[in-house]
DRENBA-636387 format. One record per residue (C-alpha): x, y, z; residue number from 1; residue in three letters. Coordinates in steps of 0.5 Angstrom, whole numbers, always signed. Layout:
% DRENBA-636387
{{X,Y,Z},NUM,"ALA"}
...
% end
This chain:
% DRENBA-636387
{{+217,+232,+211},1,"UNK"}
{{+218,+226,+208},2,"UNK"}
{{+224,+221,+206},3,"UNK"}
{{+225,+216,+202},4,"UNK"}
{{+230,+211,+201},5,"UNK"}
{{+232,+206,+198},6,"UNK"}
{{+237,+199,+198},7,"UNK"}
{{+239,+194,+193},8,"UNK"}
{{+239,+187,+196},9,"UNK"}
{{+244,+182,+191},10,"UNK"}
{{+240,+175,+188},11,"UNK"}
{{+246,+170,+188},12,"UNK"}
{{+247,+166,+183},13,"UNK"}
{{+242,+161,+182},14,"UNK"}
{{+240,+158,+176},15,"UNK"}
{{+233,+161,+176},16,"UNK"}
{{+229,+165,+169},17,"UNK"}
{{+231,+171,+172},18,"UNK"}
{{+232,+173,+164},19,"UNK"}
{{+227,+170,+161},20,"UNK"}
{{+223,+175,+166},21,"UNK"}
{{+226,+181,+164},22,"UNK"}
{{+225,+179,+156},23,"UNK"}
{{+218,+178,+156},24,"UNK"}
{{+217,+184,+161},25,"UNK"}
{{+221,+188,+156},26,"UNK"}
{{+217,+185,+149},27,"UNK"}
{{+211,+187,+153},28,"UNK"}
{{+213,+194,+154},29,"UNK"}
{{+215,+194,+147},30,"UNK"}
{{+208,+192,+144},31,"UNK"}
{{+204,+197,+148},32,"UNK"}
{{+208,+202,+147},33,"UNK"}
{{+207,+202,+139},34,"UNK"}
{{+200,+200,+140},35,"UNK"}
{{+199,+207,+145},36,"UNK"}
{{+203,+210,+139},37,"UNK"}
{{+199,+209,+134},38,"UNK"}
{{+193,+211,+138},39,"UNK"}
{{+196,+216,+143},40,"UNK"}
{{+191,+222,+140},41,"UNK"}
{{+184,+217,+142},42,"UNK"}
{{+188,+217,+149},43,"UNK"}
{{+189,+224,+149},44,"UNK"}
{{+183,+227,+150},45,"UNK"}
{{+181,+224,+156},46,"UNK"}
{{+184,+228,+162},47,"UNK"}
{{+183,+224,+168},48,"UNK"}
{{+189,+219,+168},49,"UNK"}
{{+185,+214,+172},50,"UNK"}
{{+180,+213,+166},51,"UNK"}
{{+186,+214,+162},52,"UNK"}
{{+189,+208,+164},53,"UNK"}
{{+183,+204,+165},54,"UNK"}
{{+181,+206,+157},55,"UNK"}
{{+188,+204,+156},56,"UNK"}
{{+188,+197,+159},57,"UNK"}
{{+181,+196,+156},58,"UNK"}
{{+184,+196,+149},59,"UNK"}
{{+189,+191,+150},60,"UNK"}
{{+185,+185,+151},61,"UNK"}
{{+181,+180,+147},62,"UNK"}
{{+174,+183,+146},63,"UNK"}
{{+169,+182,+140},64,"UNK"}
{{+170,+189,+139},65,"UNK"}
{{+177,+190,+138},66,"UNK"}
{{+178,+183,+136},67,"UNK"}
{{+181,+184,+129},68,"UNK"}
{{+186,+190,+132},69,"UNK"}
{{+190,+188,+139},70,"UNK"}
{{+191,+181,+142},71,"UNK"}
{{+196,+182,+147},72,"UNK"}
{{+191,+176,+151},73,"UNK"}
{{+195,+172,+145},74,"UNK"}
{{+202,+174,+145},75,"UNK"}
{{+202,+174,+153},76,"UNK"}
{{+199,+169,+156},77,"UNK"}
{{+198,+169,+164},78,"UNK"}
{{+201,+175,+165},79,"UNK"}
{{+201,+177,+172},80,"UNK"}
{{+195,+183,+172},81,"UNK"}
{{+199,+187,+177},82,"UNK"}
{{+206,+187,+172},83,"UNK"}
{{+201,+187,+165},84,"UNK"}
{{+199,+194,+169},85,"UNK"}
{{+206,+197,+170},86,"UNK"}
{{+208,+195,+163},87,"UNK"}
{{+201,+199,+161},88,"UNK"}
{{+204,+205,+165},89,"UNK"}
{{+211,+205,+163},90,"UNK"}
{{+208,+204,+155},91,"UNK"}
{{+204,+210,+157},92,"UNK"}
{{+209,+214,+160},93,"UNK"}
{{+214,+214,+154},94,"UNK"}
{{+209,+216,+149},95,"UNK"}
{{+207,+222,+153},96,"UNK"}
{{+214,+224,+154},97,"UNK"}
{{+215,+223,+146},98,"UNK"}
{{+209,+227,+144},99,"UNK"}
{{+211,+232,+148},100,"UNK"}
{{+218,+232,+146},101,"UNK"}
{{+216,+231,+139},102,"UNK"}
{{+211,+238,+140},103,"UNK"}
{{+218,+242,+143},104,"UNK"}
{{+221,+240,+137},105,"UNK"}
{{+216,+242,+132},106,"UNK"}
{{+214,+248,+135},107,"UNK"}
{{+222,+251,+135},108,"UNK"}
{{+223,+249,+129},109,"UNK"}
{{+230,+245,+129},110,"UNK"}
{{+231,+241,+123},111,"UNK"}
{{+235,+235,+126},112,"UNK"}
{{+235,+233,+133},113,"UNK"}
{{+228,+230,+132},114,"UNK"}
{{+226,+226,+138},115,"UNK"}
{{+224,+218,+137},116,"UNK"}
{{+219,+213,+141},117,"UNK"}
{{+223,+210,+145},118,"UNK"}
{{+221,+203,+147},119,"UNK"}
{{+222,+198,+154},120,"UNK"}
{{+229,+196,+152},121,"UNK"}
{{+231,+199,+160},122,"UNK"}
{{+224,+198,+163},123,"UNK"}
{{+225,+193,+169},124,"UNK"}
{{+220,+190,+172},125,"UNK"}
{{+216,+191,+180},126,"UNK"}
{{+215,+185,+184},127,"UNK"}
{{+209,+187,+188},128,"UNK"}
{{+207,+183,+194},129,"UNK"}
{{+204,+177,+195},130,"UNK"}
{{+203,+177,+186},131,"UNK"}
{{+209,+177,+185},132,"UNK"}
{{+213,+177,+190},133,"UNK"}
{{+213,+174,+198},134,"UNK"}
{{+217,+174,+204},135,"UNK"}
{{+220,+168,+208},136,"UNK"}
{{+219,+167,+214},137,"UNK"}
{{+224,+172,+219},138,"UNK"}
{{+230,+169,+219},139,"UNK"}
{{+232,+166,+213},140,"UNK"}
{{+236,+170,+207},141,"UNK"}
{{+232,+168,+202},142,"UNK"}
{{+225,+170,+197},143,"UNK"}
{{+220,+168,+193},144,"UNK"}
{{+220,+171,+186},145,"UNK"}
{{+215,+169,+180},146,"UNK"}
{{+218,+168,+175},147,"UNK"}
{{+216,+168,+167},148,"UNK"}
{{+220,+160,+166},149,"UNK"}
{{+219,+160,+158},150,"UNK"}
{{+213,+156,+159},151,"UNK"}
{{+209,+160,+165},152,"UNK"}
{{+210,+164,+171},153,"UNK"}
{{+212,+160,+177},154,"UNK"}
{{+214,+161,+184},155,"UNK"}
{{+222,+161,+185},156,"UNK"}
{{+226,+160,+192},157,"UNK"}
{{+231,+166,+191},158,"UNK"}
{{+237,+167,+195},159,"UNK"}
{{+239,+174,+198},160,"UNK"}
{{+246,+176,+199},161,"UNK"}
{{+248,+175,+208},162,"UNK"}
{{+251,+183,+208},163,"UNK"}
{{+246,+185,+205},164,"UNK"}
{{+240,+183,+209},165,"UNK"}
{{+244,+184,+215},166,"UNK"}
{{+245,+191,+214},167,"UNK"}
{{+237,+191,+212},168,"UNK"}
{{+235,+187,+219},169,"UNK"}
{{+241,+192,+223},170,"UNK"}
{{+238,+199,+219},171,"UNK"}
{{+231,+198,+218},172,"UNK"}
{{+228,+192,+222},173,"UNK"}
{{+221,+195,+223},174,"UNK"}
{{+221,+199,+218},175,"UNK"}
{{+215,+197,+212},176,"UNK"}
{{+218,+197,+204},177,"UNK"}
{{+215,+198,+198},178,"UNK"}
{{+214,+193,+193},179,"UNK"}
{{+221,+190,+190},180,"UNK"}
{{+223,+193,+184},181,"UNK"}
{{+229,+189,+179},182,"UNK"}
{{+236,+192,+178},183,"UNK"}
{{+241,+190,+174},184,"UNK"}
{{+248,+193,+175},185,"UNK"}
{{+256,+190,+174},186,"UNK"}
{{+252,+184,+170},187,"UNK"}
{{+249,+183,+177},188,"UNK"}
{{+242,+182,+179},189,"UNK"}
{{+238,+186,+185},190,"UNK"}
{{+233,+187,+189},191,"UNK"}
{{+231,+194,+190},192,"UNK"}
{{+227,+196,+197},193,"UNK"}
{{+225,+203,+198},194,"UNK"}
{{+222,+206,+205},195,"UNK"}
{{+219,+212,+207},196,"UNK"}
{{+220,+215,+214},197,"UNK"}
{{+216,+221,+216},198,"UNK"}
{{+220,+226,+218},199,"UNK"}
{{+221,+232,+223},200,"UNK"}
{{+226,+237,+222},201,"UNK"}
{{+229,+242,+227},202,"UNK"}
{{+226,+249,+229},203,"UNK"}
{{+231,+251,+233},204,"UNK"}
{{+231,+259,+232},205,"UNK"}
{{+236,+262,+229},206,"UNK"}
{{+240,+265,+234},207,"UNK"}
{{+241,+258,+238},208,"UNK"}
{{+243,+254,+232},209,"UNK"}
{{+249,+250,+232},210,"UNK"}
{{+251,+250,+225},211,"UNK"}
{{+256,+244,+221},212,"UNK"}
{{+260,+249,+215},213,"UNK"}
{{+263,+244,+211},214,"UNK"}
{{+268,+246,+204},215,"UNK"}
{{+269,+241,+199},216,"UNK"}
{{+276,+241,+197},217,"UNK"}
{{+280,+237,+192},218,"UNK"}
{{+286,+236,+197},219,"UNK"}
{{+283,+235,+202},220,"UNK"}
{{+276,+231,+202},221,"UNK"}
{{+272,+236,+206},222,"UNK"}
{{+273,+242,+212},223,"UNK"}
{{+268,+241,+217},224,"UNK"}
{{+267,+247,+223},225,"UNK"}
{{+262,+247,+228},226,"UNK"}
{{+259,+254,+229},227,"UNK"}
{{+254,+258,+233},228,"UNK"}
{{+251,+264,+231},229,"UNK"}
{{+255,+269,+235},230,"UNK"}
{{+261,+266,+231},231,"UNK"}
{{+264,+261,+238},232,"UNK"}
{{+267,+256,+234},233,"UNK"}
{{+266,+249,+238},234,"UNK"}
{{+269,+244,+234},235,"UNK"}
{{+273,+243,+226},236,"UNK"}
{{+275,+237,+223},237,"UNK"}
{{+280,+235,+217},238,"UNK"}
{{+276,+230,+213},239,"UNK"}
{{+281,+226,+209},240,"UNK"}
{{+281,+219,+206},241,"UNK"}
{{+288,+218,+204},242,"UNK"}
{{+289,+211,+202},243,"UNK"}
{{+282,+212,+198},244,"UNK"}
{{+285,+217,+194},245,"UNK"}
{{+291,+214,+193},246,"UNK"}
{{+289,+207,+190},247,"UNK"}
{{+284,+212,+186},248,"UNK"}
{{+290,+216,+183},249,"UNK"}
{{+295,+209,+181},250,"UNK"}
{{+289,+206,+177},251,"UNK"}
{{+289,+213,+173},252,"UNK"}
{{+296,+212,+173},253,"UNK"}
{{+296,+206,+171},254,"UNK"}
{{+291,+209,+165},255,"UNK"}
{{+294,+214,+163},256,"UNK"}
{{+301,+209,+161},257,"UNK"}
{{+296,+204,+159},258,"UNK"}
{{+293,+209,+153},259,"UNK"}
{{+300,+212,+152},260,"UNK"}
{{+302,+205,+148},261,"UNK"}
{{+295,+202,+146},262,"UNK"}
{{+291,+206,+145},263,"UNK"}
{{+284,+208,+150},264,"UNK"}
{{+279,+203,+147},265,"UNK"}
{{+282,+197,+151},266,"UNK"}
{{+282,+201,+158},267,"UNK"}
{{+275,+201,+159},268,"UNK"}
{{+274,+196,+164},269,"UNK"}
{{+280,+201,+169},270,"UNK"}
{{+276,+207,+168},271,"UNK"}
{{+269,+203,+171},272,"UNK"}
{{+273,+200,+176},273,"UNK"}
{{+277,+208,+177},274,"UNK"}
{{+269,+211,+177},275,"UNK"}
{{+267,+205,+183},276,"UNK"}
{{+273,+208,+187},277,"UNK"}
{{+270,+215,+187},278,"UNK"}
{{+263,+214,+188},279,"UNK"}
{{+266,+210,+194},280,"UNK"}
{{+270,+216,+196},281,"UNK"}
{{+264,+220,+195},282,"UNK"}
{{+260,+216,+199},283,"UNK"}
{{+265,+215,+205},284,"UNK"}
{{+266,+223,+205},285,"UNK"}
{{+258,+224,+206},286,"UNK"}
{{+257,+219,+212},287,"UNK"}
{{+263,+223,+216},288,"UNK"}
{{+260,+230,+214},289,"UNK"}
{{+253,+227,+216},290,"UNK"}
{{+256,+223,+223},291,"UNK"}
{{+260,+229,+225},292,"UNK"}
{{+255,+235,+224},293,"UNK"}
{{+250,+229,+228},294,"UNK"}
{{+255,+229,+234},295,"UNK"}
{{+255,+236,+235},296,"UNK"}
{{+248,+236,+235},297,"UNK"}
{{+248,+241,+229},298,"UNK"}
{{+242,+244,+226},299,"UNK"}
{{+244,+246,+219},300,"UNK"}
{{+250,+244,+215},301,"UNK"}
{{+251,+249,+211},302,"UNK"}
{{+255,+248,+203},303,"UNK"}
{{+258,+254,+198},304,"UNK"}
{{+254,+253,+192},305,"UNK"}
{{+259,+251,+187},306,"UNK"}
{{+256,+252,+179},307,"UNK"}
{{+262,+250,+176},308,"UNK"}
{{+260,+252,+168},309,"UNK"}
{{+265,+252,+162},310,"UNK"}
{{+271,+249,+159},311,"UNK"}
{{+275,+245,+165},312,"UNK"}
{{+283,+247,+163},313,"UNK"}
{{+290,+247,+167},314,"UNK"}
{{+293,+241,+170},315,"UNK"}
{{+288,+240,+175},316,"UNK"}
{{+283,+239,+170},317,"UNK"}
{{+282,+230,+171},318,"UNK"}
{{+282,+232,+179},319,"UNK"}
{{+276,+237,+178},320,"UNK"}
{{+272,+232,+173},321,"UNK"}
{{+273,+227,+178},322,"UNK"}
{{+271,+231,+184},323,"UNK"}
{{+263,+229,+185},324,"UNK"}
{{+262,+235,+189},325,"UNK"}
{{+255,+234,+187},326,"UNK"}
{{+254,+227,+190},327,"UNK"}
{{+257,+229,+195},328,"UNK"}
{{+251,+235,+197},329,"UNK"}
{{+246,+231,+195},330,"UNK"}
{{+248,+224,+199},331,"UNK"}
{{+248,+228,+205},332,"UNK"}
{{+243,+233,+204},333,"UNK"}
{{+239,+226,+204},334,"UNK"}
{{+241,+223,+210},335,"UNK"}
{{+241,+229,+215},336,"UNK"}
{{+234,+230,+214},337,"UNK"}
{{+233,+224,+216},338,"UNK"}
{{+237,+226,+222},339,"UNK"}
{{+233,+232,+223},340,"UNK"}
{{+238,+236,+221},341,"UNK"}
{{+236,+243,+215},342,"UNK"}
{{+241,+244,+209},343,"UNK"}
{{+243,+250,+206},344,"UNK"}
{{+246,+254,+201},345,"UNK"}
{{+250,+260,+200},346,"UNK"}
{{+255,+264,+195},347,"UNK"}
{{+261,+261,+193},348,"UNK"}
{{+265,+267,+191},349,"UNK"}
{{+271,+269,+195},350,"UNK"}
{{+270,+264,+200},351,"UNK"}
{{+277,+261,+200},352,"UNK"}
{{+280,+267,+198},353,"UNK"}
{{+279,+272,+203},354,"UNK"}
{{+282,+272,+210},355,"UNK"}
{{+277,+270,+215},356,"UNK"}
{{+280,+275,+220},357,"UNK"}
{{+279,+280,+215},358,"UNK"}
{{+286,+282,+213},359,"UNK"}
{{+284,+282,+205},360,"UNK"}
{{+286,+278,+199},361,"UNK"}
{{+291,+272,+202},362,"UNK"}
{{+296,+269,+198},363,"UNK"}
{{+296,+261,+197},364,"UNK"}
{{+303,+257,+198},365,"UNK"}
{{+305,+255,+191},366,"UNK"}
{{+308,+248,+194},367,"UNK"}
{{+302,+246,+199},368,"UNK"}
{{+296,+249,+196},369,"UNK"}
{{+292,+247,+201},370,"UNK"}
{{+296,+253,+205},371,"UNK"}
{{+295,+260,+204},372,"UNK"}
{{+299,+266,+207},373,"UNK"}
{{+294,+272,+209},374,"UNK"}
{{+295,+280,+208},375,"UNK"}
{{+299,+280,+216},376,"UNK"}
{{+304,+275,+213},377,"UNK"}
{{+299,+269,+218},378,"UNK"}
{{+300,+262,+215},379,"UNK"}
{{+294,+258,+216},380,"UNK"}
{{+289,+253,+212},381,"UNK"}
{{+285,+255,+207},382,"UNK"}
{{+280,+250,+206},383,"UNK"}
{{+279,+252,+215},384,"UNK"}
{{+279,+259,+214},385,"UNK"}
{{+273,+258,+208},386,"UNK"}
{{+270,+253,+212},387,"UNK"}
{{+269,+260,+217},388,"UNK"}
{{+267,+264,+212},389,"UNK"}
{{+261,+259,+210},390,"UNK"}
{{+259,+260,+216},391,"UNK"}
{{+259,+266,+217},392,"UNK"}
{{+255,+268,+210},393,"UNK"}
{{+250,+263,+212},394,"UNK"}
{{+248,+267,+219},395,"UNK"}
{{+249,+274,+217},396,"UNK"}
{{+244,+272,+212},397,"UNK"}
{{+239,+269,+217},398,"UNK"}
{{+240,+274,+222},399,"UNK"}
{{+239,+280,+217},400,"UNK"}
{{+233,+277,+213},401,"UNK"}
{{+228,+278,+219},402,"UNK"}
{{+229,+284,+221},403,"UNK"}
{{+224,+290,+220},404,"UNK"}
{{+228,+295,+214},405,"UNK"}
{{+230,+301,+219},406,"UNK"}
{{+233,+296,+224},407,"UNK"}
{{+237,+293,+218},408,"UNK"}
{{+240,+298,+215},409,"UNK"}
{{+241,+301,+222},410,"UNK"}
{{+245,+294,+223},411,"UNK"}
{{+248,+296,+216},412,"UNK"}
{{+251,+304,+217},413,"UNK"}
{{+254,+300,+223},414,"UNK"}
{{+257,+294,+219},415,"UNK"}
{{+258,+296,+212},416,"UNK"}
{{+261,+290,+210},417,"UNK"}
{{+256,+286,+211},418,"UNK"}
{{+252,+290,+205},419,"UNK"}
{{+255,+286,+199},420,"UNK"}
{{+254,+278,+202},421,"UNK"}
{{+261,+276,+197},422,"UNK"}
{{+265,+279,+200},423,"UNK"}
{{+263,+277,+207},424,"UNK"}
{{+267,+274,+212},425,"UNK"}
{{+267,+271,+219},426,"UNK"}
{{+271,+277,+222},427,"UNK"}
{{+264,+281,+220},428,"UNK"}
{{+260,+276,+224},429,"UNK"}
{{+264,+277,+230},430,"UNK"}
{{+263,+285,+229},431,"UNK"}
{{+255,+285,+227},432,"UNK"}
{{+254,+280,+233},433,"UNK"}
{{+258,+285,+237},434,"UNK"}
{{+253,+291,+234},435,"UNK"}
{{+247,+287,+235},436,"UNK"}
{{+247,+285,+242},437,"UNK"}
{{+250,+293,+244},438,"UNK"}
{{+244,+295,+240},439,"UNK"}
{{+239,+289,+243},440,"UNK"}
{{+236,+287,+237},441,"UNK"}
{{+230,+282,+237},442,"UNK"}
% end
């Protein structure tokens, strides 16, 4: 399969047009997409893109026959052809997303809500090679940019950030990038980098699989258990970042007093700062999942598959806003695969509040919730003893899913646990391996 991954190389402040370029990039788009607006039904009944795109960059120029109805040529002179044809295809794109949008609307009948052609206000420009942007010889932290200067295009030394490109020379030396495409994030400019990785991911049978079960939690960062298929634990690890969260927390303290006496219309800049701190726990929580799962040689990271839908209440409700689970699965979802590694998901119900050794419901510690006590009066961490069941839902899952009919039911008369996946827990592993191997099933 493929990958692909992308980095953001900070320009540093220099006095360059890197303005004046977004404007007349964005103006570009503008135009076009009110010209394509007004002809999209004549651009519409072509059904081949390429000859789309072709009759669309055909009606843009100059010409004796569409002289007196279009003059892009005019109002954009020397106008790089690679960047002219990107505005062309982000103009083409809005329309055909406001047509569609417009026709689901009509054809639901809704009275408000109708959608509007959205023009190139957040269009950013692509700086392809040797057109519009060029490398510097090995070595030197700097680029080559065309820029627009409010007269003409010209070429324009940049400087890049020296941690940026050292993590670039350490990480993906070798390795080819697409074009360069501009980003503006925290009043900063960038140079976003994207590379594609081919990528063989394992095809280790499931009975000699090694899997990392991880639980998310809120007190602690995530639970990760090294399992094998039999149920052999070969490893745990508590990820916590604790100093993380408690800068984390005294920004949303320093908020709430904050708001208490003047108000929350002054405090966005705190809660920007909060969101950067949390999407840096997030990443930080997905490297240590990924890293460990990577030193146990794990196939698969198995998750619980959390859907929380409603109205969010109760005192932990800014915490469970806060908690990006989401991003969390994602972000290593996409750096196991480029390690090889599978993902995968199994139902969430009941995974933190069954005993993993089968004793029933447990009893969580009022004080410490991260502690539980089970049906046997054993104390034991909740989040492991979730961490086990993961595991064990995801191979009872796959060992049962390829068996013939009769073997499984067999398998089922013998276990009956096993038959409704919510309720399953890691002593019913045990006890199905146990079966299995007694009854030698392939």
């Amino acid at each position: 399969m493929q990958t692909v991954s992308s980095y953001g190389v900070e320009l540093c402040k220099q006095n360059i047009p890197i303005r004046q370029t977004l404007e007349i990039y964005r103006s570009a788009v503008s135009y076009l997409t009110e010209i394509y607006g007004q002809i999209w039904e004549e651009l519409a009944g072509i059904s081949e893109s390429k000859r789309c795109f072709n009759a669309a960059e055909h009606l843009i120029h100059t010409t004796k026959r569409n002289q007196a109805r279009f003059d892009f040529d005019i109002h954009y002179p020397k106008m790089p052809f690679y960047l002219r044809r990107a505005a062309i295809r982000h103009a083409l794109g809005s329309v055909s997303s406001y047509e569609s949008r417009l026709e689901l609307w009509e054809r639901t009948g809704e009275k408000d809500g109708k959608p509007r052609l959205v023009y190139g206000n957040h269009a950013m420009p692509v700086f392809y090679r040797d057109v519009m942007y060029r490398e510097s010889a090995e070595g030197k932290e700097e680029a080559c940019l065309k820029l627009y200067d409010g007269h003409d295009w010209k070429w324009f030394r940049v400087r890049l950030k020296h941690t940026d490109m050292e993590y670039l020379r350490k990480n993906w030396s070798g390795k080819k990038a697409s074009a360069p495409t501009l980003e503006k994030r925290h009043h900063k400019y960038f140079l976003r980098f994207s590379y594609t990785e081919e990528v063989t991911l394992s095809q280790t049978p499931v009975k000699e699989q090694v899997i990392c079960s991880v639980d998310l939690g809120i007190n602690t960062d995530a639970v990760c258990t090294i399992m094998q298929a039999d149920g052999t634990i070969l490893g745990r690890k508590f990820i916590k970042f604790l100093s993380d969260k408690d800068r984390m927390y005294r920004t949303l303290g320093r908020i709430r007093r904050f708001q208490r006496e003047h108000g929350s219309a002054q405090s966005q800049g705190t809660w920007a700062y909060t969101k950067r701190l949390n999407s840096e726990l997030g990443r930080k929580t997905a490297e240590a999942i990924v890293n460990y799962a990577e030193e146990n040689q794990a196939d698969v990271i198995v998750f619980e598959y959390l859907e929380m839908e409603g109205k969010i209440s109760g005192k932990k409700k800014q915490k469970l806003h806060l908690w990006r689970k989401r991003d969390i699965q994602k972000r290593c979802g996409h750096q196991a695969h480029r390690k090889g590694m599978r993902i995968s998901r199994i139902c969430a119900w009941n995974t933190s509040r069954l005993a993993y050794d089968g004793s029933g419901m447990v009893l969580r510690d009022p004080k410490n919730h991260s502690l539980c006590t089970f049906a046997t009066g054993k104390r034991y961490h909740c989040d492991l003893s979730a961490s086990y069941n993961i595991g064990a839902r995801y191979f009872i899952r796959e060992l049962l899913k390829p068996l013939p009919a009769t073997e499984r039911s067999l398998l089922e008369a013998e276990v009956p646990s096993v038959k409704r996946r919510t309720s399953c827990v890691y002593a019913d592993l045990r006890e199905l391996s146990s079966k299995m191997s007694s009854l030698k099933v392939s």
